[in-house]
N, C-alpha and C positions, 0 to 999 in steps of 0.2 A: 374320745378326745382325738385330735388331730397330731398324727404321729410326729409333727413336724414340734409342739408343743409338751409331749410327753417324758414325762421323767421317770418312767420304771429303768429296771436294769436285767440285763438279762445275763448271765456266764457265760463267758468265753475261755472255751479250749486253750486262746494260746494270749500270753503277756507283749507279746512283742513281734515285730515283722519277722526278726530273724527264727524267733523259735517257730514261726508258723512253716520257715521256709527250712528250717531243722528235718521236721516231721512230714514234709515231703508234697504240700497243701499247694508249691506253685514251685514244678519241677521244669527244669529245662533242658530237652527236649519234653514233649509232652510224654513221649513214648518214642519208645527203637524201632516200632512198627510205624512204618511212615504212614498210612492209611488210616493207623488210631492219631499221628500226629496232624493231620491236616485236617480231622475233622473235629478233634481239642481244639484248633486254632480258629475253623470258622466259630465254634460255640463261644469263643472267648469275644470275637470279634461280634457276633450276635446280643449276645446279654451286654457285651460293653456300649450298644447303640438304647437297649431296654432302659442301663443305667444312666444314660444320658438326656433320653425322654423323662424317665423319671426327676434328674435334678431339674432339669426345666421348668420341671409343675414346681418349684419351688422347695423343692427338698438338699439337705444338705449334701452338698458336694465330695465330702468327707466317705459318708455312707452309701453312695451311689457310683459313679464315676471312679472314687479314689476307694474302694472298697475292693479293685483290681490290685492284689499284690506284686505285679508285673507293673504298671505304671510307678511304686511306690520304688522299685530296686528294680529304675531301668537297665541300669550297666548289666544285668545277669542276661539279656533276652540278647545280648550283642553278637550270638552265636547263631541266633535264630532271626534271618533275615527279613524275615516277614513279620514275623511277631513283633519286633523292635522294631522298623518301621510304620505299622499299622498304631503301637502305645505311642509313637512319637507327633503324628498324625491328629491322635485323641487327643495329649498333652497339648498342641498349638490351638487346635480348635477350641477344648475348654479356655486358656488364657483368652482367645479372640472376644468369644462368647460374655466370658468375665469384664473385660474392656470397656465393651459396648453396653452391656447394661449399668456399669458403673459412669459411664459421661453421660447418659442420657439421665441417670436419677431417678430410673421407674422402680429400682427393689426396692423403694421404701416400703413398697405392699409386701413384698417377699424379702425382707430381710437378713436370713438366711442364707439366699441365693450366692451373693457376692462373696461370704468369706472361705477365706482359701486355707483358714485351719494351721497353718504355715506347710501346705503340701507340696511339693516339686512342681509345679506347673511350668516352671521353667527349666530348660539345662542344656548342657552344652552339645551343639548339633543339632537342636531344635531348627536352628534357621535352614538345617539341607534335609529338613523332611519331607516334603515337595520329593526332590532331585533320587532321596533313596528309596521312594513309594514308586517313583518312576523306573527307578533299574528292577522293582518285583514284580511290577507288571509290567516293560518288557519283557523278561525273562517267564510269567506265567502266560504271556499272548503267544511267547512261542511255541511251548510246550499243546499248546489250545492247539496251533494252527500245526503242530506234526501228528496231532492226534484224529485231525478232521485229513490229513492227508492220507495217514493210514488207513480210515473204513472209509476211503474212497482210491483204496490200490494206487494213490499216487506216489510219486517220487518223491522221499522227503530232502530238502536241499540243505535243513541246520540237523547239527547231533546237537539233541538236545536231552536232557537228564527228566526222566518222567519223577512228577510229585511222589505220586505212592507206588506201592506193588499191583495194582489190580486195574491191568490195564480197559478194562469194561469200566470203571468207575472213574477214569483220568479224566472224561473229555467233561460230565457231571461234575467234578469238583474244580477244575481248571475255572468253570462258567462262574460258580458261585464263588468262589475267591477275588475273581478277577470286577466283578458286579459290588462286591462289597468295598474292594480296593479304588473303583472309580467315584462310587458316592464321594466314599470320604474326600477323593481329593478333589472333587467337584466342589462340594461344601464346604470346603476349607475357600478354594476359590471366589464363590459366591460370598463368603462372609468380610474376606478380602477388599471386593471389588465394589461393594457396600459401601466400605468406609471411607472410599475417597472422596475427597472435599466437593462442593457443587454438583453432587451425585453426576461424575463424570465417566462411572463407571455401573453405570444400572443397567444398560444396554449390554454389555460385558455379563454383566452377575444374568440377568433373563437369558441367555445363553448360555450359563453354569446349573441355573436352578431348570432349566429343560432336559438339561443330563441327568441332573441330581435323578429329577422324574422317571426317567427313562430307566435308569439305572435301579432305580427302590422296587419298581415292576417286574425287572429280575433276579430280584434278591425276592421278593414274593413269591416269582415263579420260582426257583431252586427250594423251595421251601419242601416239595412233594415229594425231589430225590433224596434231599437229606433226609427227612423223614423212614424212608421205606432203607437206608441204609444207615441204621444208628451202631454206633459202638459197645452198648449192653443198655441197660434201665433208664428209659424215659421217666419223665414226671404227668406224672398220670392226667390232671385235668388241664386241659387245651389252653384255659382259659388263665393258668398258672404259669405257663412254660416262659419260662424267657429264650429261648432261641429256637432256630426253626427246627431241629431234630428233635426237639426234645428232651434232648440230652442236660443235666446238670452240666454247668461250665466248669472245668476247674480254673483253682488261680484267683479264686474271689474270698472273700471275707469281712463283712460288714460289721461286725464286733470290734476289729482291732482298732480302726479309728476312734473308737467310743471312747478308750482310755489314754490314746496318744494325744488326741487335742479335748482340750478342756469343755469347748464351746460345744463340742458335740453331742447331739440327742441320745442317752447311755444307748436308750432304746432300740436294736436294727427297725429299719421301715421297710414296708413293702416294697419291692420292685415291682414295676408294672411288667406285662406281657409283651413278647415278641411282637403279636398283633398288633397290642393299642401301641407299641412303638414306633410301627410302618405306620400307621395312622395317622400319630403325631406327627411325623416328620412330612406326611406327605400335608397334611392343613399346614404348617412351617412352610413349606416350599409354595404352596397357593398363597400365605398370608406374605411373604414377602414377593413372588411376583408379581401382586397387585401393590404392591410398594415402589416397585421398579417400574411399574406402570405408570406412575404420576407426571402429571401432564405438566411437573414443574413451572405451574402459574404462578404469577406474583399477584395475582386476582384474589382477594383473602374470603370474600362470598365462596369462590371456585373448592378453596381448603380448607375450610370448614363443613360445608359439604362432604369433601371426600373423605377427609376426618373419619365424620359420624356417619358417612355409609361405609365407612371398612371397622369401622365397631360393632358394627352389625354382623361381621363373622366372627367376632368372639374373638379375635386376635391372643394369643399366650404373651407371656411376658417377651420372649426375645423380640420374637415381629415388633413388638410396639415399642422398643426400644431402639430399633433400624430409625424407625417411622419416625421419632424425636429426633432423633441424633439428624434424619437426613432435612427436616422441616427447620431446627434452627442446631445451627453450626457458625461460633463465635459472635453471639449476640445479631446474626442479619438472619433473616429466610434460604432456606436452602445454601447458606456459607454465603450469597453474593447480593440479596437484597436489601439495603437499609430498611429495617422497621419501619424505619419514619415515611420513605418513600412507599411502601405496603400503606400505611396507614395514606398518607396523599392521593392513591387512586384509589383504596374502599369511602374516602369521604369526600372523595370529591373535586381533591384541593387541586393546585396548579403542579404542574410535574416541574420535578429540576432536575439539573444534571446526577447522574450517579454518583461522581466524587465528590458533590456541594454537601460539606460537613454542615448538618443543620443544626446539629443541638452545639455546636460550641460557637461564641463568641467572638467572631474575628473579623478583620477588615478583607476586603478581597482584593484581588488585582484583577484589573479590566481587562482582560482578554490581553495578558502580559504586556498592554503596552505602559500605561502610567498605573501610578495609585492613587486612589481618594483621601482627600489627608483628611481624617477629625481632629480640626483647629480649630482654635479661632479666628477671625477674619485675619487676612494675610494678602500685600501684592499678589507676590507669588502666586496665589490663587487664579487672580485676571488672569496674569500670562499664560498660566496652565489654561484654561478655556479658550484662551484664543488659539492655543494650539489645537484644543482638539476639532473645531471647526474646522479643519484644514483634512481630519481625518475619517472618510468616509467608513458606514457598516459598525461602527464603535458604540461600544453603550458604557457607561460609567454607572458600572455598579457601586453602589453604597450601603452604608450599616445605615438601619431606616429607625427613625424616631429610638433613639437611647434615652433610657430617664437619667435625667443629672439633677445637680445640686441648682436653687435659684439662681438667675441671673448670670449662669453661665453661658459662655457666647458656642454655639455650634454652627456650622456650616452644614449646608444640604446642597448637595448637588446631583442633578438627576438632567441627562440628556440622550437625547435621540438622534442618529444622523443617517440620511439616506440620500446617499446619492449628493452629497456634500448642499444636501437641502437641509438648513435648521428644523427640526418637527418643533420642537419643545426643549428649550433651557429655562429650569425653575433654580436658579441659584439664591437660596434662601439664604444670606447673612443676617448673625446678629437673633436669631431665635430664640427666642425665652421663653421656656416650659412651661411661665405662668399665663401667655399672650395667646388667648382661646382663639384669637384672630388669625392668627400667624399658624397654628395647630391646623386649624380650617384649611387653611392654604396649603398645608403638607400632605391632606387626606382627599382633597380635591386635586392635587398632583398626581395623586395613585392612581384616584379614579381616572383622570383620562390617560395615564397610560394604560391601564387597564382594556378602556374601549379605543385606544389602538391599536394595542393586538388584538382586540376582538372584530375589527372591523378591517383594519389594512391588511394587506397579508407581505410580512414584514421577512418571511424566512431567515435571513440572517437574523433577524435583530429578536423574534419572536422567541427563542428559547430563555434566551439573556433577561427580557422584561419578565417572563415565570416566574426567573430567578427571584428578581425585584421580589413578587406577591412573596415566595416562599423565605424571604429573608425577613417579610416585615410579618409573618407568622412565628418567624422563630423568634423575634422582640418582642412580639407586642405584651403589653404587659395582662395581658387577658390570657394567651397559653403559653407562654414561658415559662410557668412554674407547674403546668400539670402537661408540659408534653412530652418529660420525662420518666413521668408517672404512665402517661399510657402508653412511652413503648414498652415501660415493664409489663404494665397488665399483661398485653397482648403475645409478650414472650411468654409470661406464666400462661394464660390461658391456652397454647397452642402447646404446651408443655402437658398441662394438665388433661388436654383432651385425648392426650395418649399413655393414659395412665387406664387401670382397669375399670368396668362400671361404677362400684362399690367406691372407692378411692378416688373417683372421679367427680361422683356424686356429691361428695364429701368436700372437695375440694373448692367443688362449684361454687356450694353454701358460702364460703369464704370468700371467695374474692368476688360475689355479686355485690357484696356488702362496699369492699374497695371500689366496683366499678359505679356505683349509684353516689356513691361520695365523692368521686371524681367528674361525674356530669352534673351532681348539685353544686360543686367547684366553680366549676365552665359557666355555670347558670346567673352564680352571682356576680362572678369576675365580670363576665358578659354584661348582665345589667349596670355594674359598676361605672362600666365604662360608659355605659348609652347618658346616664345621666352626669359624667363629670362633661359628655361630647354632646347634650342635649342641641347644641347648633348645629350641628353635621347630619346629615341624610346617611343614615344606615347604606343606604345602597351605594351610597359615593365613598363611605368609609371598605376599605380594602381590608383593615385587620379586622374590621367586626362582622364580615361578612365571612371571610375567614373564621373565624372563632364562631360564627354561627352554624357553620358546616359542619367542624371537630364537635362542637355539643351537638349534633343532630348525629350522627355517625356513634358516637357514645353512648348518646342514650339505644341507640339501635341494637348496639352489640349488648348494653345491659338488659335488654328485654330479652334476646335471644340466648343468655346465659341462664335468664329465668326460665324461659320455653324448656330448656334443654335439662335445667333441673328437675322440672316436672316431670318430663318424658322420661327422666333416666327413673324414677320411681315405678313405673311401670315394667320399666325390663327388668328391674331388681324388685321384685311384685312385692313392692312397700304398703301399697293402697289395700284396705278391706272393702267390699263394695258399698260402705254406708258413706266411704269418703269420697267417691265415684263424683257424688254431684257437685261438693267442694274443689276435686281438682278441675274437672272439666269446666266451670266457671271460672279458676284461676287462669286457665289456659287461655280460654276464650277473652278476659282482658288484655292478656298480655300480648295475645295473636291480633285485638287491635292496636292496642298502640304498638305493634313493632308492623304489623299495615302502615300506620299513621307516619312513619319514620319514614320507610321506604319508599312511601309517595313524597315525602319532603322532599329527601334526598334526590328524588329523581325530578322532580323541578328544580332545584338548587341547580341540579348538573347541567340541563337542557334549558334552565335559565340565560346562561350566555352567546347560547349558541341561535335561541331567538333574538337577541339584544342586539346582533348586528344588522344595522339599515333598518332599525328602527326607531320613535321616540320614545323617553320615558312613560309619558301615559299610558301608550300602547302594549307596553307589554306586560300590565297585571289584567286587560284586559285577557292578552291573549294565554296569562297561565288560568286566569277562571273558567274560559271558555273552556279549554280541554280537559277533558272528563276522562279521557281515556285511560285504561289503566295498563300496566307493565305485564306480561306473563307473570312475574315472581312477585308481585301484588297480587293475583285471580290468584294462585294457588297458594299464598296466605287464605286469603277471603273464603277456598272451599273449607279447608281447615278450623275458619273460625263459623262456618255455617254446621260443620262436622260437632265441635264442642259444645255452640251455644243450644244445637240442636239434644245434644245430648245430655244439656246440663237442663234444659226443660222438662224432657220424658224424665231423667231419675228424678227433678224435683215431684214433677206432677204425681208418680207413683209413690213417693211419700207420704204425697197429700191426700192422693184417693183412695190407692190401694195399704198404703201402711205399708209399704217397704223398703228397703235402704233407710232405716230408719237410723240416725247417727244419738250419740247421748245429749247434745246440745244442737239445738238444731242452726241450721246453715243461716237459714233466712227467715223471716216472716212472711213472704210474697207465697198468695194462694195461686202457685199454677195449676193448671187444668191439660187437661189432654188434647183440647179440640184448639188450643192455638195453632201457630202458624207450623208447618210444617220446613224446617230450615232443610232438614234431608235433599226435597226435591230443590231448592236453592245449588246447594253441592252438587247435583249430579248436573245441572244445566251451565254451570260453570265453564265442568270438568270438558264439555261438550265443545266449548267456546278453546279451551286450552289443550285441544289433541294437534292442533293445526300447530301451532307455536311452537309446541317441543314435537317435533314429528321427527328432527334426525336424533332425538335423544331418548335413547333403549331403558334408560336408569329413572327418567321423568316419566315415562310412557306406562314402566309398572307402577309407579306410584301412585299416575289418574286412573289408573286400572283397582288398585286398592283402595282409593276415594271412592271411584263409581260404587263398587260392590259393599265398602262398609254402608253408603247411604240407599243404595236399595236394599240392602238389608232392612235397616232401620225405621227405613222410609214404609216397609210391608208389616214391620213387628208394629210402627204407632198406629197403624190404621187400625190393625186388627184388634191391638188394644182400645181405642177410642171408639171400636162398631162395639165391643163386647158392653164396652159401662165400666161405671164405676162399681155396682152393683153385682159383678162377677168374682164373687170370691175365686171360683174353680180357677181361672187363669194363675200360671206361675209364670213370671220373668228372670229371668237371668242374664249374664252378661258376658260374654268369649271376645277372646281376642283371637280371632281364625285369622284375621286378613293383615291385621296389623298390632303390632303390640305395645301401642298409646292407645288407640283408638275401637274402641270394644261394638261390639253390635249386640243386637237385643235377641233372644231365643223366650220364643213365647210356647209354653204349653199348656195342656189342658189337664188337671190333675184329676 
C-alpha cells in the first residue's frame, strides 16, 4: 500500500516536542567540538534537502520537511547562526512552494501536498531571511578566502574566526557550506522571480536556476570529502543514506507529527536518498528552465504544442504548477492576453484593440470625440452627422444589430471618412426587427465595409472597421451565448493540460464531452440563422461568416482533445495489444477530420486576402484550384498514413494469422495483407516536409521518428505478405522504440 494511504501505527519514544528536546534528540550547539558541530549542521542541511524532495513526490509535509525539530522550535537555533538562518530559508521556501501549487489547483492529484497540519510555516523574521543568509555567507566566503591565502603563504588582510579546530579540514568544509548556502538562496530567488505577473521575471529566474545548477554540482562534488571525514557510524547502504556523509542527521523525528496533527499518516514514510534528492532537484531546475524558456506566444497552436512536448519530460507536480500559474494568470493568457483575443487569431477572426471589452454589452465612444446614441429617430441625430462630415479619419463605432422587442424604432449608424471624402453613410432609421428587407440592408452594410478594409488600405480607419466585425461577433445572436462558454473551455483545457498524465486523461474524457456540445451549439444556432436570413448571401453576411470560423476552430480543438485522449492511453499503457487495431482506427478518423478542419481554416484565413481586386465568381474558383497543402496539414496526413497503415496490418493479422485477437470483434471487413502499403505514403511525405521545418530542431526529430517508425513497418509488412498467410512459424509483436503512440512491428521466426 502506498505509504502516503496507510494507517498502521508505529511507537514513538517521545509524546511531545518538548520531551523529545528534554532527552537531548535536537540539542543546541550540536556539540562543543566545532568540527563535530559543523558537520551535524551540513547533515542537518543535507537530509532537510532529502526531506524536501520527498514532500514534493506528494508525501505529507508534516512527516518530511516538518519532521525537523529545529524548524518546529525555531526560537532555540537563535544562537546558532547558521542553523537558524538556513531553518528560516527552508521555512519561506516551503510556504512559497505551498502558494504556488495552491493557486495553480494542480494537488487535487496529490492532496496531501498542500496541508500545512497548522505547522509554523510562517514567523516573525521570516521576511530578513534573505539579508541573514547573506551576512553567513559573507562571514563563511571570508573565512574560505583567509584559508586559500594561507596554503598559498599570502598575507592575510581580514582576522577572521576559523569554523572548526582542524585547520586541514577548514578550506573542505568552508566549500560545502558555503555551495549549500547559495542553492538555497538561489532557489528561493528563482521561485520568487516565477511568480511575477506577465512572467516579467523568467529572464531573472534562468539566471538563478543556472546558479542553482552550478551550485548542486558542488554540493555533489563535496560529497567525497565529507564522506572520507565522518563524525563516527554511517548508514551502511548507499542507497539509504540521506546525506552525503552518511552520517545519521540529528534533530529529526518523524513520529511526533503523527500525534500532534490529526490528519497525519500514524505511519513514518520513507525518506528518499541523498542521491535521488540531487537528482530531483536537478530534473526541477531543467523542468522549470524550459518553463522560463517560453516563447510567451499568444499563438494558442504555438502552446499547446509546447504544453504536450514539456509533458513529455514527466514534469513533478511543482514545475507544472509554475507552468499553470504562468499560462493563465487572472482569467487572460500569461496575466496580459484576453482569452477572447487568443481565441480571434487561433480562428481566424478579425483582431481588436486589447482594451475592446468583448464579452460585455456596452455602447462605445468614437475615438472620444462624439457618442452613438441608441434612440429612436431624433433631430438631433441630422445635426450630429452633419457634423461629422466636417471631421476627417473618424469612424462611428456602434452596437451592431441588438435583438429588441416588435416595432421598436432603433437607429443604425455606420460611417467612413477620408480625407473629408464621404466613403459610406448607411444611416438606417426607423428598423424593425420583423422587416427581412431592411435586415438585408444592415448585413450588406457590413459586407462592404468589410471589402474596404479589405481592398483600400485605410491605416487610420482600418483597425476601427475590425472593431465593427468584432463587436457584431460579440451580438450576434449565433455566439453570444456560447462565447462565454468557450473562453471557459479553453481556460480549463489549458489548466488541465498541466495537470499529471493519469488526471489529465481523466479530465480530458470530461470536457471533450463539453466541447462537442458547444460545436453541436454553433451548428444549430449557425443553421438557425441561415434559415430565418434565407435572403442574404452567407458571404455578405459578416456575423455568419464569423460564427462559421468559431464553429470551424471548435470543432478543430474538439478533435484535437480527442487525438490527445488517445495518445495519453498509450503513455499511461492502458491499451492491450487486441485493442491496438480499435485505437489506431480511432486515431486515424479523428486525424482526418482534424486534417479536414485545418484545411478549412486555412482557406477561411487566406480567403480575404485573395478577395482583394477580385470578383465574386472568381474566387471559389481560385480556392478549388489550389490544392496545396499547409506544412501542419503534411504532417497531419503522415500521421494519418502512420495509423491507417497500422490499423490494416493488425486487422489483416486478425484475419490471417489469428492474432490481436479482441473478445468482440472490431469490424467485419476481410483485410488482407497485400493491400496498399500506407507506410511508403509516410515516408514520401516526410521527404516533402524536411524543407519546411528545416530551422526547427523539435519538428526535424519528429520526421526523424515518422521516417523510422514507417521504415520499420514498411520492412515487418513485406516480409509478412512474402511469408503467407500459411506461415504459422512467423511471430509478430509490437514496440514503441521510436515513439510512444505509434508502435512498429518486430517480426520473428519461431
Amino acid at each position: 500500500m502506498d505509504p502516503k494511504m496507510d494507517s498502521g501505527i508505529e511507537n514513538c519514544a517521545y509524546h511531545s516536542v518538548e520531551e523529545a528536546i528534554e532527552n537531548g534528540v535536537a540539542p543546541v550547539p550540536f556539540s562543543f567540538d566545532r568540527t563535530v558541530d559543523v558537520q551535524c549542521t551540513i547533515d542537518v542541511m543535507d537530509h532537510l534537502l532529502a526531506c524536501e524532495a520527498t514532500w514534493h513526490k506528494g508525501n505529507s509535509l508534516a512527516q518530511t520537511v516538518f519532521s525537523c525539530i529545529y524548524l518546529l522550535r525555531l526560537e532555540r537555533t537563535s544562537s546558532h547562526a547558521l542553523l537558524n538562518s538556513y531553518c528560516r530559508i527552508i521555512r519561506a521556501t516551503c510556504s512559497a512552494v505551498i502558494s504556488i501549487v495552491s493557486d495553480a489547483r494542480t494537488h487535487e492529484e496529490e492532496d496531501i501536498f498542500t496541508m500545512a497540519y497548522g505547522l509554523p510555516l510562517k514567523g516573525e523574521g521570516d521576511e530578513k531571511c534573505l539579508s541573514m543568509l547573506n551576512a553567513v555567507e559573507e562571514t563563511i566566503s571570508r573565512q574560505l578566502r583567509a584559508c586559500k591565502a594561507q596554503s598559498s603563504k599570502k598575507r592575510v588582510s581580514e582576522d577572521t574566526e576559523p569554523l572548526q579546530t582542524n585547520p586541514n579540514l577548514e578550506e573542505g568544509y568552508c566549500k560545502a557550506l558555503l555551495s549549500r548556502i547559495r542553492f538555497r538562496k538561489h532557489f528561493y530567488h528563482v521561485l520568487m522571480c516565477m511568480r511575477k505577473p506577465h512572467g516579467r521575471g523568467l529572464e531573472l529566474a534562468r539566471k538563478h536556476i543556472a546558479s542553482c545548477q552550478s551550485e548542486l554540482a558542488c554540493i555533489l562534488k563535496s560529497s567525497e570529502f565529507l564522506a572520507s571525514n565522518v563524525r563516527g557510524g554511517s548508514q551502511n547502504d548507499i542507497e539509504e543514506r540521506t546525506t552525503a556523509s552518511g552520517c545519521r542527521s540529528i534533530g529529526f523525528d518523524a513520529s511526533l507529527n503523527s500525534k500532534l496533527s490529526a490528519p497525519t499518516p500514524p505511519r513514518a514514510i520513507k525518506i528518499v536518498s541523498w542521491n535521488k534528492a540531487i537528482e530531483y532537484f536537478e530534473k526541477l531546475l531543467n523542468d522549470l528552465d524550459i518553463i522560463c524558456s517560453f516563447s510567451m506566444d499568444p499563438l494558442l497552436e504555438n502552446i499547446l504544442c509546447s504544453v504536450v512536448q514539456f509533458q513529455k519530460c514527466k514534469p513533478d507536480l511543482v514545475a507544472r504548477a509554475h507552468l499553470q500559474v504562468l499560462l493563465v494568470q487572472d482569467g487572460k493568457l500569461y496575466g496580459r492576453d484576453l482569452i477572447f483575443d487568443v481565441i480571434s487569431k487561433a480562428a481566424a477572426l478579425p483582431e481588436i484593440t486589447k482594451n475592446h471589452e468583448t464579452q460585455k454589452n456596452e455602447f462605445l465612444v468614437p475615438l472620444g470625440q462624439i457618442h452613438v446614441v441608441r434612440s429612436s429617430s431624433s433631430p438631433h441625430l441630422e445635426v450630429q452627422l452633419r457634423n461629422l462630415l466636417h471631421l476627417p479619419h473618424l469612424i462611428v463605432r456602434y452596437q451592431q444589430f441588438c435583438r429588441v422587442k416588435p416595432n421598436t424604432m432603433i437607429t443604425w449608424t455606420l460611417m467612413l471618412v477620408e480625407s473629408n471624402e464621404l466613403l459610406l453613410v448607411q444611416n438606417l432609421g426607423r428598423l424593425l426587427e420583423s422587416d427581412l428587407d431592411e435586415m438585408s440592408t444592415v448585413y450588406g452594410t457590413l459586407a462592404t465595409v468589410e471589402n474596404m478594409v479589405e481592398v483600400r488600405e485605410f491605416d487610420s480607419n482600418k483597425q476601427c472597421a475590425l472593431e465593427l466585425l468584432a463587436i457584431s461577433l460579440q451580438n450576434s445572436t449565433v455566439n453570444q451565448k456560447s462565447l462565454g462558454q468557450i473562453n471557459w473551455l479553453l481556460i480549463n483545457l489549458l489548466k488541465i493540460l498541466c495537470t499529471n498524465l493519469a488526471w489529465q486523461r481523466r479530465k480530458l474524457g470530461k470536457i471533450l464531452q463539453d466541447w462537442a456540445v458547444t460545436s453541436v451549439q454553433l451548428t444549430m444556432a449557425l443553421n438557425r440563422e441561415l434559415e430565418e436570413n434565407s435572403n442574404v448571401y452567407v458571404d455578405e453576411n459578416v456575423c455568419m461568416k464569423l460564427s462559421k470560423h468559431l464553429l470551424i476552430w471548435a470543432e478543430e480543438q474538439t478533435y484535437w482533445i480527442a487525438y490527445r485522449f488517445l495518445t495519453l492511453g498509450f503513455d499511461l499503457e492502458l491499451y492491450s495489444p487486441s485493442e491496438y487495431c480499435m485505437v489506431y482506427w480511432f486515431i486515424y478518423c479523428i486525424l482526418v477530420k482534424l486534417s479536414e478542419k485545418a484545411q478549412l481554416k486555412m482557406v477561411a484565413s487566406t480567403d480575404a486576402v485573395k478577395r482583394k481586386g477580385k470578383k465574386k465568381k472568381d474566387i471559389s474558383k481560385d480556392v478549388l484550384n489550389d490544392q496545396k497543402l499547409s506544412p501542419a496539414v503534411l504532417l497531419l496526413q503522415c500521421y494519418i498514413c502512420l495509423s491507417e497503415g497500422l490499423t490494416m496490418m493488425l486487422a489483416a493479422l486478425r484475419n490471417e494469422h489469428d492474432a490481436f485477437q479482441m473478445p468482440i470483434a472490431f469490424n467485419t471487413e476481410e483485410e488482407t495483407l497485400v493491400k496498399y502499403n500506407y507506410f511508403r505514403d509516410a515516408q514520401r511525405i516526410v521527404k516533402e516536409l524536411r524543407s519546411s521545418f528545416s530551422s526547427d530542431p523539435d519538428r526535424l526529430d519528429e520526421l526523424r521518428q515518422i521516417e523510422q517508425i514507417a521504415e520499420h513497418n514498411r520492412v515487418a509488412l513485406n516480409v509478412i505478405c512474402q511469408a503467407g498467410a500459411s506461415d504459422t512459424s512467423l511471430k509478430v509483436s509490437f514496440e514503441f522504440t521510436h515513439s510512444p503512440c505509434f508502435a512498429i512491428a518486430v517480426v520473428k521466426r519461431s
